[in-house]
N, C-alpha and C positions, 0 to 999 in steps of 0.2 A: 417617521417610522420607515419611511422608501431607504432613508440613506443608507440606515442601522440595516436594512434587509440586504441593499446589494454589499456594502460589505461582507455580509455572513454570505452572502453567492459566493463573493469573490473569495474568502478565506473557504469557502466549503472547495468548491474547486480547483483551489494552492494547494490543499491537503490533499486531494484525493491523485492529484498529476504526481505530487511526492512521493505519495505511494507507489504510485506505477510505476517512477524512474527510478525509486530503490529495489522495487523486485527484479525492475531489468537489470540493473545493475548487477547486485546476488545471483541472476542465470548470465549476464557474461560471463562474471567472474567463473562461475564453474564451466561452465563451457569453454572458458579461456585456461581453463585447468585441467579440463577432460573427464571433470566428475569424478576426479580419482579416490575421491573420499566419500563415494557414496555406500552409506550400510554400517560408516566408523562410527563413534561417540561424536566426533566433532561437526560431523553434516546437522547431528540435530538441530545446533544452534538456526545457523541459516532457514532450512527449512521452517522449522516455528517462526520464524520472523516473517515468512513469506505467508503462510496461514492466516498470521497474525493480520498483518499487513494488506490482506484481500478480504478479510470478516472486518475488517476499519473502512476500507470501503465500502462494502455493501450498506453497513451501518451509517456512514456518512450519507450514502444516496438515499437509504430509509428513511433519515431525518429528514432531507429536503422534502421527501413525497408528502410527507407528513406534517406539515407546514402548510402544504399550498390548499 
């Protein structure tokens, strides 16, 4: 049961760094663009991913708590 646990460690914190270097990613990107599309139809997409993408986190580190 030890091995099956550190791998679920290991895959729980691969997903949760993914996350944070795709939200970094999506604020270069607009910062490397100047946010010029913030307020248009097409910001939403982005935005909802990053919402998305930071309530997957927290929910990921809720599971761990919740295990131990």
């Amino acid at each position: 049961m030890e091995k099956s646990s550190e791998i679920y460690n290991l895959l729980l914190y691969v997903a949760v760094i993914g996350n944070v270097a795709y939200i970094l990613f999506l604020l270069y990107n607009g910062i490397d663009e100047g946010f010029k599309d913030i307020g248009s139809v097409q910001s939403i997409a982005p935005i909802g991913m990053i919402f998305l993408l930071i309530l997957n986190i927290f929910l990921l580190l809720d599971i761990k708590k919740r295990h131990k």
